[in-house]
PyMOL Python script that loads the backbone (N, CA, C, O; Angstrom):
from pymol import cmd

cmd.read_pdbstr("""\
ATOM      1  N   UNK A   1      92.383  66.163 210.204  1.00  0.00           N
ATOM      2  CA  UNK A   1      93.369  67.163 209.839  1.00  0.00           C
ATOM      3  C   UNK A   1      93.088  68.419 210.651  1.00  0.00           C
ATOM      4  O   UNK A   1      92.042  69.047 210.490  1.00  0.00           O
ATOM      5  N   UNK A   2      94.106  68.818 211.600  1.00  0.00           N
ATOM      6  CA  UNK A   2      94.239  70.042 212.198  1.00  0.00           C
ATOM      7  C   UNK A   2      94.167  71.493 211.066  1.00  0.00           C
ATOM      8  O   UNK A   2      95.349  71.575 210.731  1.00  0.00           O
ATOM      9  N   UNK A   3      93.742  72.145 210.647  1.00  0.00           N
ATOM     10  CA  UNK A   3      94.183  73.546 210.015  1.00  0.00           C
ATOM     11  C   UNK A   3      93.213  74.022 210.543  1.00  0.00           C
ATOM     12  O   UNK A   3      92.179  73.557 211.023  1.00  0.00           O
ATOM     13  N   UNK A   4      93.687  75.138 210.400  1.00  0.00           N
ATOM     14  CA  UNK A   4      93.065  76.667 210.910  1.00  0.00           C
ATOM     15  C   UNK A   4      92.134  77.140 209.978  1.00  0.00           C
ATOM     16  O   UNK A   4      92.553  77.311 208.834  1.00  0.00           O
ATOM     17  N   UNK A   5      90.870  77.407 210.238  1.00  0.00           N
ATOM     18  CA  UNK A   5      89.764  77.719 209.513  1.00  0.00           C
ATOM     19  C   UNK A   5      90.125  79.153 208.493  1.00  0.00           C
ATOM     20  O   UNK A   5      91.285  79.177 208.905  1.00  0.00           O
ATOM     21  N   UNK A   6      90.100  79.858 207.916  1.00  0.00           N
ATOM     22  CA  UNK A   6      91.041  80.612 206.932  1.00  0.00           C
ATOM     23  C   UNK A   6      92.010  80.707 206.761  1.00  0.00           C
ATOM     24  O   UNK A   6      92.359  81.576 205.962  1.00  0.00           O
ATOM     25  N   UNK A   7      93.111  79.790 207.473  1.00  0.00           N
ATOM     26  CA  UNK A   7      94.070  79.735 206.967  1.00  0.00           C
ATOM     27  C   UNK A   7      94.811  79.827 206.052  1.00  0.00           C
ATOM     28  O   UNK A   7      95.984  80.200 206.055  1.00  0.00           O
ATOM     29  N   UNK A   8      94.134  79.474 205.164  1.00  0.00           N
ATOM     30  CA  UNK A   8      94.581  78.935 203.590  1.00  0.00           C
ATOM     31  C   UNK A   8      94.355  80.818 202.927  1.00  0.00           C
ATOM     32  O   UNK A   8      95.303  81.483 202.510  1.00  0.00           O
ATOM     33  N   UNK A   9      93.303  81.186 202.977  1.00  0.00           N
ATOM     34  CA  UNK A   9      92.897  82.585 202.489  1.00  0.00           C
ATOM     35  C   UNK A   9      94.138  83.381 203.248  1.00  0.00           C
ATOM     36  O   UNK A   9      94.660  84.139 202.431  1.00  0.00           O
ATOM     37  N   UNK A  10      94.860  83.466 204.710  1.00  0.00           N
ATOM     38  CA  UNK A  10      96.228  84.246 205.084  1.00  0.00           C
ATOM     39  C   UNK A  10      97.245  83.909 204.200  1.00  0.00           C
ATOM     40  O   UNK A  10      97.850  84.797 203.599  1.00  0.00           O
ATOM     41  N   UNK A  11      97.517  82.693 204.041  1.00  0.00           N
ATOM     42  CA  UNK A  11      98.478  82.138 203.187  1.00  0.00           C
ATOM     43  C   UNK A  11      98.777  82.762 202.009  1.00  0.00           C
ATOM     44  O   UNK A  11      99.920  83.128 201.734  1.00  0.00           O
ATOM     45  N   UNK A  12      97.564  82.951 201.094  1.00  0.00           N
ATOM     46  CA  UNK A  12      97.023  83.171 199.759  1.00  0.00           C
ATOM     47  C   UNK A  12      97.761  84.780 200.094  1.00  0.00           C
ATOM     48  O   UNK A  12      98.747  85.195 199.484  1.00  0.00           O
ATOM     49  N   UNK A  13      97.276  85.293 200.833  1.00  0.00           N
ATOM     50  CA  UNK A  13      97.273  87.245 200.837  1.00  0.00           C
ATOM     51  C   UNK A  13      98.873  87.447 200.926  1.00  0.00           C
ATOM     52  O   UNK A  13      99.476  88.309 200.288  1.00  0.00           O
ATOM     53  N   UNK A  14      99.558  86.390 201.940  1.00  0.00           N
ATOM     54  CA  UNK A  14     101.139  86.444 202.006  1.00  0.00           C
ATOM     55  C   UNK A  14     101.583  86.293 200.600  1.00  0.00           C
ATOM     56  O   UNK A  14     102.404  87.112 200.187  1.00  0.00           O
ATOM     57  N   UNK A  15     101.149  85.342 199.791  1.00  0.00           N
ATOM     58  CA  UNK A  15     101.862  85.022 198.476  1.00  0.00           C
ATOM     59  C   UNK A  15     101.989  85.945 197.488  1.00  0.00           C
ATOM     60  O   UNK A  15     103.036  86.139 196.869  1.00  0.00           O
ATOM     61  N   UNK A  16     100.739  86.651 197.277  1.00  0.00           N
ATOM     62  CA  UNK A  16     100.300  87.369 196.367  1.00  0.00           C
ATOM     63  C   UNK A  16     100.865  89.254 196.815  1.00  0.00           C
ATOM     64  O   UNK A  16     101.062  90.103 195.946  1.00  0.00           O
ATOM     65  N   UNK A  17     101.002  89.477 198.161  1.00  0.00           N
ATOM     66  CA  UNK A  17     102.202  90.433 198.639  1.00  0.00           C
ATOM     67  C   UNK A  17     103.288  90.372 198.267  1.00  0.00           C
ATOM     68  O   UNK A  17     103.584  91.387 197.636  1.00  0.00           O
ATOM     69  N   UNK A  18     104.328  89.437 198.361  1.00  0.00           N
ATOM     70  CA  UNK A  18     105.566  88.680 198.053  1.00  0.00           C
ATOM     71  C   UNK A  18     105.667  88.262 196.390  1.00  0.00           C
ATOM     72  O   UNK A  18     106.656  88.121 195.672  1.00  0.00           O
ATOM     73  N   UNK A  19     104.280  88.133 196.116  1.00  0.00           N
ATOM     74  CA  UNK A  19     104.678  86.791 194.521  1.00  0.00           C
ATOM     75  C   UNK A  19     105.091  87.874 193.390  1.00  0.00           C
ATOM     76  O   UNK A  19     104.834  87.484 192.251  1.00  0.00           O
ATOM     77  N   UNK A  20     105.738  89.282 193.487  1.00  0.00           N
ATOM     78  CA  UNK A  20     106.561  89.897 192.214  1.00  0.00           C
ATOM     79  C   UNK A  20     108.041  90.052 192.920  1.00  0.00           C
ATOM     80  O   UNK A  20     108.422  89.873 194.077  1.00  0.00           O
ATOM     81  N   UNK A  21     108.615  90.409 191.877  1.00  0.00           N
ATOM     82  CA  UNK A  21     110.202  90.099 192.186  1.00  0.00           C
ATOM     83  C   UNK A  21     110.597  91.701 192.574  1.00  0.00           C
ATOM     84  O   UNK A  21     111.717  91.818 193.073  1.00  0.00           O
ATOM     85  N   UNK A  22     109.868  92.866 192.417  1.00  0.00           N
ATOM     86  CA  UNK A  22     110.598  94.047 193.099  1.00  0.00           C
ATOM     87  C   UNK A  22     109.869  94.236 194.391  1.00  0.00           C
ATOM     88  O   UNK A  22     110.431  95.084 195.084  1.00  0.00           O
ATOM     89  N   UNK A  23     108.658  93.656 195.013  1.00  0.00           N
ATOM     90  CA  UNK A  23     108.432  93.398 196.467  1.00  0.00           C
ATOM     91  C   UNK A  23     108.865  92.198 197.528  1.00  0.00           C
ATOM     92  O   UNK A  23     108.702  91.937 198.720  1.00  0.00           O
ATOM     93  N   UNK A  24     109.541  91.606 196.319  1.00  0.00           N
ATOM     94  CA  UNK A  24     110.103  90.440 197.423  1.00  0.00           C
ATOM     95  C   UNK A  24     111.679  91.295 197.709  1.00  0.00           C
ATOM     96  O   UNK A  24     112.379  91.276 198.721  1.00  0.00           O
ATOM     97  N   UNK A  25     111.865  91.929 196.560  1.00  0.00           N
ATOM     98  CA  UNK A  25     113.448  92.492 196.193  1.00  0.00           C
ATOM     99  C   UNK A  25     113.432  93.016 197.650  1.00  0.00           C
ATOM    100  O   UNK A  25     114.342  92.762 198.439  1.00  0.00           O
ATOM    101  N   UNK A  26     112.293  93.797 197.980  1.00  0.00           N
ATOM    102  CA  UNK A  26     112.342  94.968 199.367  1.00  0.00           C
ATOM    103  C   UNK A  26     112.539  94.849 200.257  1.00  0.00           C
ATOM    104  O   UNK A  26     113.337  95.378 201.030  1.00  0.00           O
ATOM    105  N   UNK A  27     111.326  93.577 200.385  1.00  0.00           N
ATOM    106  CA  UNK A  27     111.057  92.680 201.833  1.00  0.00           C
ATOM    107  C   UNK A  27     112.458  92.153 201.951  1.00  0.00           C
ATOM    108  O   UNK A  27     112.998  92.492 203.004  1.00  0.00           O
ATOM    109  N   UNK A  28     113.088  91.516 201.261  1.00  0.00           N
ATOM    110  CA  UNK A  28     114.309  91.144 201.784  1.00  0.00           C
ATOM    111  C   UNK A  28     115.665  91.861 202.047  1.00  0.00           C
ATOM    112  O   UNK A  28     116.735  91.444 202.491  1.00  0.00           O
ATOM    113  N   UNK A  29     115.148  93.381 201.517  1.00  0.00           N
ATOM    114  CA  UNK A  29     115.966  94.145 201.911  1.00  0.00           C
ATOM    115  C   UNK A  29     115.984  94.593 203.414  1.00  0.00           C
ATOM    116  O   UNK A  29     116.942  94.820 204.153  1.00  0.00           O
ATOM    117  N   UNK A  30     114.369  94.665 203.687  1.00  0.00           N
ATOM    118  CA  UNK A  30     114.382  95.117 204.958  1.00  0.00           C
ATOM    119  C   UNK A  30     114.682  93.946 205.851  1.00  0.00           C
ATOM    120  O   UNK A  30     114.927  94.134 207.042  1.00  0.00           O
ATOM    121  N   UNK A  31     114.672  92.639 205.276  1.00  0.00           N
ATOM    122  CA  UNK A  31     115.037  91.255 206.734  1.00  0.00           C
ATOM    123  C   UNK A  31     116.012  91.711 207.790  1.00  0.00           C
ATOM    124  O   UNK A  31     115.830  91.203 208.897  1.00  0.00           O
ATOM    125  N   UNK A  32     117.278  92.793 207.644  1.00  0.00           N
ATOM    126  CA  UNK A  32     117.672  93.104 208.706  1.00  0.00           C
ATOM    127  C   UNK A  32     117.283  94.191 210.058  1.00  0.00           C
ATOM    128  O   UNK A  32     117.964  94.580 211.007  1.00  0.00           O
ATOM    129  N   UNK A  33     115.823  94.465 209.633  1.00  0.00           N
ATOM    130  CA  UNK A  33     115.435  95.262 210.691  1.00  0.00           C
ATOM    131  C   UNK A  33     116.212  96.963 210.194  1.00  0.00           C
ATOM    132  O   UNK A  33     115.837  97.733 211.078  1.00  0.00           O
ATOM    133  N   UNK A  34     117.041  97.709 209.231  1.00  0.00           N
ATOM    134  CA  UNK A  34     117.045  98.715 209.307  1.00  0.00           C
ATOM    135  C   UNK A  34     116.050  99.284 208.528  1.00  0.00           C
ATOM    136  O   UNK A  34     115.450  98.649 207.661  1.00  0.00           O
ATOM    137  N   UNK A  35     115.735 101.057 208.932  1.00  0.00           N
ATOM    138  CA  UNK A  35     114.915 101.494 208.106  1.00  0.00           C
ATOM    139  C   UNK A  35     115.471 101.382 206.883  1.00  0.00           C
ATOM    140  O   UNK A  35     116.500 100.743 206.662  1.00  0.00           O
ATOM    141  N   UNK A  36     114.693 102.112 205.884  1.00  0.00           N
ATOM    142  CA  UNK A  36     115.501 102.311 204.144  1.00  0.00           C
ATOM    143  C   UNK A  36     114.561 103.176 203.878  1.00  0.00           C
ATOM    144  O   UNK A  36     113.480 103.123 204.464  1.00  0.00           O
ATOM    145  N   UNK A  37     114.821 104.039 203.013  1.00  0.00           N
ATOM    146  CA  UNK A  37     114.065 105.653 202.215  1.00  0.00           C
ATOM    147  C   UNK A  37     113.483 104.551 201.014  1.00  0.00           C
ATOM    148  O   UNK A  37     114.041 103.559 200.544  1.00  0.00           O
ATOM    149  N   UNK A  38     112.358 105.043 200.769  1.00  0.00           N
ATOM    150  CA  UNK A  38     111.916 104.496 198.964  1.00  0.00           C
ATOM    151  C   UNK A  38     112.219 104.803 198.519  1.00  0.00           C
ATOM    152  O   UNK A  38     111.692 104.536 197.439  1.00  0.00           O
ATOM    153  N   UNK A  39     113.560 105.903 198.341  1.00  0.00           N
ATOM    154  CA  UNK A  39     114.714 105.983 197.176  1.00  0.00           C
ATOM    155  C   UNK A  39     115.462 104.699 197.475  1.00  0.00           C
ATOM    156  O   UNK A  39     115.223 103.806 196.661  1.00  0.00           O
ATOM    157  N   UNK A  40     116.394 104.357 198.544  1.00  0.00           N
ATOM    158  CA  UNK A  40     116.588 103.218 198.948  1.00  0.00           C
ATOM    159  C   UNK A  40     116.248 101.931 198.510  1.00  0.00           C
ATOM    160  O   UNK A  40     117.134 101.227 198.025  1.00  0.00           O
ATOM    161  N   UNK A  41     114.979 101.473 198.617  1.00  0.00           N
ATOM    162  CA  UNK A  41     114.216  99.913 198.027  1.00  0.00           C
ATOM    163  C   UNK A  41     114.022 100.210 196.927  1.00  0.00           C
ATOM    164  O   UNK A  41     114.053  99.179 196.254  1.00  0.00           O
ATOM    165  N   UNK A  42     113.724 101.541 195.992  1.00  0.00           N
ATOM    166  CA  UNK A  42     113.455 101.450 194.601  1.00  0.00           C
ATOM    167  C   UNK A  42     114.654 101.312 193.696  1.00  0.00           C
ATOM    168  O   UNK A  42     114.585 100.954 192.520  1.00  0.00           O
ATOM    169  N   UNK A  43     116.082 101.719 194.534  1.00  0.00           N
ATOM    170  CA  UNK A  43     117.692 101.137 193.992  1.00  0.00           C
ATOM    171  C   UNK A  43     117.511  99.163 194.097  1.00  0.00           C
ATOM    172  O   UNK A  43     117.814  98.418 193.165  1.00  0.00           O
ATOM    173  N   UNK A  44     117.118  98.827 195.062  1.00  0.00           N
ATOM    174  CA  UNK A  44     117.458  97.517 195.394  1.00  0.00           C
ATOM    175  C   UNK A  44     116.215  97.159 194.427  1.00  0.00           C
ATOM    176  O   UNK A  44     116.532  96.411 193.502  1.00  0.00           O
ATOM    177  N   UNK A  45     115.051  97.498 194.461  1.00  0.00           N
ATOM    178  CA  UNK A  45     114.366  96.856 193.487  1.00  0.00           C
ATOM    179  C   UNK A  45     113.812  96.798 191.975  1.00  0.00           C
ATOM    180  O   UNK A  45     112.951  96.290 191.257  1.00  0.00           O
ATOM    181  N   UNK A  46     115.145  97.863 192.001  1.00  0.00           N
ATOM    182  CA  UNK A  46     115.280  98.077 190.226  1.00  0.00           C
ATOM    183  C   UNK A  46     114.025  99.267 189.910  1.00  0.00           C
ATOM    184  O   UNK A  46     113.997  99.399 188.686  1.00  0.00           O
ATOM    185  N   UNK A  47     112.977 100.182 190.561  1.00  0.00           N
ATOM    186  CA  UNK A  47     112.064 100.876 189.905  1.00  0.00           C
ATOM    187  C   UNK A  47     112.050 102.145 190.460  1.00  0.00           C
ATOM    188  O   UNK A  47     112.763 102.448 191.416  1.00  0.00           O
ATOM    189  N   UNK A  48     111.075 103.106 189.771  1.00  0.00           N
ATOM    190  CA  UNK A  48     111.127 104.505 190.216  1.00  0.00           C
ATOM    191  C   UNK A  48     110.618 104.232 191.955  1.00  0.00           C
ATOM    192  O   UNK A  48     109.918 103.315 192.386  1.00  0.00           O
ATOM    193  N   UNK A  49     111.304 105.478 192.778  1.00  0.00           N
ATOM    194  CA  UNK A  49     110.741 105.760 194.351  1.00  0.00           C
ATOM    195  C   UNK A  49     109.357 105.734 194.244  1.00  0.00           C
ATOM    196  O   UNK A  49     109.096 104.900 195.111  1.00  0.00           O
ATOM    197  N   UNK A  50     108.087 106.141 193.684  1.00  0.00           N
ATOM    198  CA  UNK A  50     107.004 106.118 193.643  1.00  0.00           C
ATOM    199  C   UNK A  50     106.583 104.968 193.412  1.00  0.00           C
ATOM    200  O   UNK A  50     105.598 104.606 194.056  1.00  0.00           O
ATOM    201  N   UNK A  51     107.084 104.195 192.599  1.00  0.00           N
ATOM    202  CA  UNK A  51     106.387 102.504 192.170  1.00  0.00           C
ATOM    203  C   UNK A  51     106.633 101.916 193.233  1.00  0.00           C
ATOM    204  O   UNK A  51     105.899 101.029 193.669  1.00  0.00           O
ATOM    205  N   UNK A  52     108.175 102.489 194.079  1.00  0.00           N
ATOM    206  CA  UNK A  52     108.653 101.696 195.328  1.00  0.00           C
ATOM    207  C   UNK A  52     107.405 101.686 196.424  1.00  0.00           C
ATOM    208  O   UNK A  52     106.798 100.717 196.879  1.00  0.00           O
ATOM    209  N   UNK A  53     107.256 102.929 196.654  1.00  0.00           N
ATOM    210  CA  UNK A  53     106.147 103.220 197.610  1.00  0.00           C
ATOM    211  C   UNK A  53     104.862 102.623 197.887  1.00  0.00           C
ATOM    212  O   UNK A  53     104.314 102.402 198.967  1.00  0.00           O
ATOM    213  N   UNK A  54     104.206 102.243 195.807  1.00  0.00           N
ATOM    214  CA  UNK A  54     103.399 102.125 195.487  1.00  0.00           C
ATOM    215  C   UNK A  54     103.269 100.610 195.797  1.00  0.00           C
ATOM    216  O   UNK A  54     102.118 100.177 195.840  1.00  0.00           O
ATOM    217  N   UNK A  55     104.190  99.827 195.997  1.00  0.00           N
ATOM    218  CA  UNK A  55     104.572  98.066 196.153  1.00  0.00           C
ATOM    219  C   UNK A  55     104.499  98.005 197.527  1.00  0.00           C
ATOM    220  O   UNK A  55     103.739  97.262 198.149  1.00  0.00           O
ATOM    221  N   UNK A  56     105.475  98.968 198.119  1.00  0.00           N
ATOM    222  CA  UNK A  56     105.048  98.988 199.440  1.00  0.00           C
ATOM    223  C   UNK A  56     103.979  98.832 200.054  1.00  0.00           C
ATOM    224  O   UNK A  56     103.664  97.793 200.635  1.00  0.00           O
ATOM    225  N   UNK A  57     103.442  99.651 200.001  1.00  0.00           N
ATOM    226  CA  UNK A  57     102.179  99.664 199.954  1.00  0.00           C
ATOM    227  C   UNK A  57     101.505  98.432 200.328  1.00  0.00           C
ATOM    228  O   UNK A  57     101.167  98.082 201.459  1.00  0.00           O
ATOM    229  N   UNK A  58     101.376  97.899 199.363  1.00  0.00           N
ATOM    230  CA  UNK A  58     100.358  96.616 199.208  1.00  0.00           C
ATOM    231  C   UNK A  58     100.807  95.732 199.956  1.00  0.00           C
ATOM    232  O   UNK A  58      99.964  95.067 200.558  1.00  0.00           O
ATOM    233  N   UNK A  59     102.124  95.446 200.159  1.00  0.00           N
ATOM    234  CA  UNK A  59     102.987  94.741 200.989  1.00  0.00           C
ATOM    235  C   UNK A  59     102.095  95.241 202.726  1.00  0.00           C
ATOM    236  O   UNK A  59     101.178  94.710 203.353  1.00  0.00           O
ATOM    237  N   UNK A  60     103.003  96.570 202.995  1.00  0.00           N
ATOM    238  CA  UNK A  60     102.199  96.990 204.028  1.00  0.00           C
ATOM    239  C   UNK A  60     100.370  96.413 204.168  1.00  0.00           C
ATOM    240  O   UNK A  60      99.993  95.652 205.059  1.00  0.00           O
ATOM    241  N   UNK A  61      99.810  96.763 203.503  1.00  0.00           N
ATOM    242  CA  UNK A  61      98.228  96.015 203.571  1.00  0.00           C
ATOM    243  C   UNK A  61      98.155  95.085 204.519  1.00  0.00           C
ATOM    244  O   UNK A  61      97.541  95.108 205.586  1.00  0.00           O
ATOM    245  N   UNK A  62      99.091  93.949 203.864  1.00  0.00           N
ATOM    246  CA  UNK A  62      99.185  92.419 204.428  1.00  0.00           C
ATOM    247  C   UNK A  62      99.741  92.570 205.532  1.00  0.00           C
ATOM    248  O   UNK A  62      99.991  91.444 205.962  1.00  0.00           O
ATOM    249  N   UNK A  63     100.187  93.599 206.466  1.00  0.00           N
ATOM    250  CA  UNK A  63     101.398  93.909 207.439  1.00  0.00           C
ATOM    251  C   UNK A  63     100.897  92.407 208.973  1.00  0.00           C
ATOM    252  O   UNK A  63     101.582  91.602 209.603  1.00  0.00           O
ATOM    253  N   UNK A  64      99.651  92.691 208.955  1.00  0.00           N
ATOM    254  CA  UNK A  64      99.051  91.582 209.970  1.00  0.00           C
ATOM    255  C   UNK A  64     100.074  89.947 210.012  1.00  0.00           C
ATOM    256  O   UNK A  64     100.884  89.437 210.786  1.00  0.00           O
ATOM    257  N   UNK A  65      99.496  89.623 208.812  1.00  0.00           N
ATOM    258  CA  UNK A  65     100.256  88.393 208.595  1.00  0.00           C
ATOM    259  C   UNK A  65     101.383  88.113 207.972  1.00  0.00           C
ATOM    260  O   UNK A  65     101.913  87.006 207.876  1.00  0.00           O
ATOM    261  N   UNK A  66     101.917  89.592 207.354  1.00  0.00           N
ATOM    262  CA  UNK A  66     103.625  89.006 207.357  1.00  0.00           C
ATOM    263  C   UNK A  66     104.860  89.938 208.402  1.00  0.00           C
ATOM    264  O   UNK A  66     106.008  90.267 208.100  1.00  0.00           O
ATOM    265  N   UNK A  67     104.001  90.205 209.842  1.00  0.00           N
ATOM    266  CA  UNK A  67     104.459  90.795 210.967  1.00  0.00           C
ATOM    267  C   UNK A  67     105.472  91.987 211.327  1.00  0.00           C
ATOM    268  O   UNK A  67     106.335  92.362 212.120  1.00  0.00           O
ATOM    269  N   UNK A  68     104.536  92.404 209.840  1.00  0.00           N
ATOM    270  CA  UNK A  68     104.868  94.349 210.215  1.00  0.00           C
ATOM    271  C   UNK A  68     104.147  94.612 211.229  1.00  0.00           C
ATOM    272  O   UNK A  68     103.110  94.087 211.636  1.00  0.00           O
ATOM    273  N   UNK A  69     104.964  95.742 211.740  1.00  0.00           N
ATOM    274  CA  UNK A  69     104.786  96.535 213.016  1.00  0.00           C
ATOM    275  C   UNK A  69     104.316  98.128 212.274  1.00  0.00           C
ATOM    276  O   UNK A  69     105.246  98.851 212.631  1.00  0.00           O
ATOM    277  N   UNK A  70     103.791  98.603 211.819  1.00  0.00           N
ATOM    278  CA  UNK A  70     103.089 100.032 211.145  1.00  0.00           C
ATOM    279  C   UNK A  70     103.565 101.492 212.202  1.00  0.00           C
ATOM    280  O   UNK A  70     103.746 102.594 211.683  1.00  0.00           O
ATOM    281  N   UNK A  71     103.689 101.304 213.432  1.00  0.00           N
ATOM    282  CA  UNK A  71     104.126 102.608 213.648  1.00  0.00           C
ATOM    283  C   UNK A  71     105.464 102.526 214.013  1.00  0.00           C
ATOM    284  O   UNK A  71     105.800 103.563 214.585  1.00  0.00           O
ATOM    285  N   UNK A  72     106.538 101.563 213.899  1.00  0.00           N
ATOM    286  CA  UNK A  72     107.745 101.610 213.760  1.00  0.00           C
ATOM    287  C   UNK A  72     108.473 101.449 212.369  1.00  0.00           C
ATOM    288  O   UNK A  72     109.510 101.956 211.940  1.00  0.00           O
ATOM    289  N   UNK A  73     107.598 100.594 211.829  1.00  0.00           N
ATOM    290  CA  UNK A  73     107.763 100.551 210.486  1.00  0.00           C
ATOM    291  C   UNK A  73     109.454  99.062 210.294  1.00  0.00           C
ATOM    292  O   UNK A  73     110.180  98.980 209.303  1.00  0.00           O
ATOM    293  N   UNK A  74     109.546  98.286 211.420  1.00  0.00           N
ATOM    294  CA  UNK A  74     110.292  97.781 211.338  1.00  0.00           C
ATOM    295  C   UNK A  74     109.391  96.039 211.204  1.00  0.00           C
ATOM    296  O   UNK A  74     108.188  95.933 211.445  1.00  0.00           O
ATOM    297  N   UNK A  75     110.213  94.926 210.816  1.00  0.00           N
ATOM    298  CA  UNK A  75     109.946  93.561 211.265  1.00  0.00           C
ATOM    299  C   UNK A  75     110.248  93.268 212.106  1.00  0.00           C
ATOM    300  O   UNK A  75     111.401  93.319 212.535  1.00  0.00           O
ATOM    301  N   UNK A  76     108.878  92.676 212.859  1.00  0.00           N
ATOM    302  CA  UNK A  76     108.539  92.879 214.458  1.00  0.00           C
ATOM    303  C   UNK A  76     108.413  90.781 214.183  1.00  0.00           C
ATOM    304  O   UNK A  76     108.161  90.137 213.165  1.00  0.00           O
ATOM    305  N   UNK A  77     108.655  90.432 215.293  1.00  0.00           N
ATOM    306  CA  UNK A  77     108.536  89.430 215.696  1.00  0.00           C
ATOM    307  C   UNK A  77     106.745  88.416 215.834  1.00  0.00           C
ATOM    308  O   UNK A  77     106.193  88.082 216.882  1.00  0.00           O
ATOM    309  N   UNK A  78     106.320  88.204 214.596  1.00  0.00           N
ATOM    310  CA  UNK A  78     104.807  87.897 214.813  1.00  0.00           C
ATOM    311  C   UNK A  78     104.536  86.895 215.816  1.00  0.00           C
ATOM    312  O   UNK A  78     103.359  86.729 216.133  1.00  0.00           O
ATOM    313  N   UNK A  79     105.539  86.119 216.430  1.00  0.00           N
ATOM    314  CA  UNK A  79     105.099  85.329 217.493  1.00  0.00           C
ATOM    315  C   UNK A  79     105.178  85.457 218.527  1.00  0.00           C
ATOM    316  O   UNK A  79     104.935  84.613 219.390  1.00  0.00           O
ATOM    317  N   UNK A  80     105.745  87.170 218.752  1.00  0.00           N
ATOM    318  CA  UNK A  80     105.463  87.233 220.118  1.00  0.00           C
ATOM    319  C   UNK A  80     106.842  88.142 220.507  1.00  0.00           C
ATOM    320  O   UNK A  80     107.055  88.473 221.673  1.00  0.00           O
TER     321      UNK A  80
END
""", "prot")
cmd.dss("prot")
cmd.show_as("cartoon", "prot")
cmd.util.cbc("prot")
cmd.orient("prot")
């Protein structure tokens, strides 16, 4: 069996970024590449701008492996 030696532990960090329903709400707000204010994602994800931020956040953390770009702040293409 081919896998990638931590693989499984990237996997895990993607899920657990994604696995509540007002950070997935976001992430899929942003799938079209525009910016959005955390007044913005905290409308789409049902909570106060600060909790927005605060989800963000953690989301951002994981930015490596779910191919945020941090000083554009957009979804950047992780393969290249």
């Amino acid at each position: 069996m081919n896998v990638e030696r931590n693989a499984d532990a990237a996997v895990c960090r993607i899920a657990a970024a994604i696995g509540e329903r007002a950070r997935a709400s976001m992430l899929y707000c942003l799938i079209d590449g525009r910016a959005r204010t955390s007044t913005e994602l905290a409308v789409v994800a049902d909570v106060t701008p600060s909790t927005a931020v605060r989800k963000l956040s953690l989301v951002l953390s994981g930015h490596t492996e779910l191919g945020f770009s941090l000083q554009s702040h957009e979804l950047s293409n992780p393969s290249g």
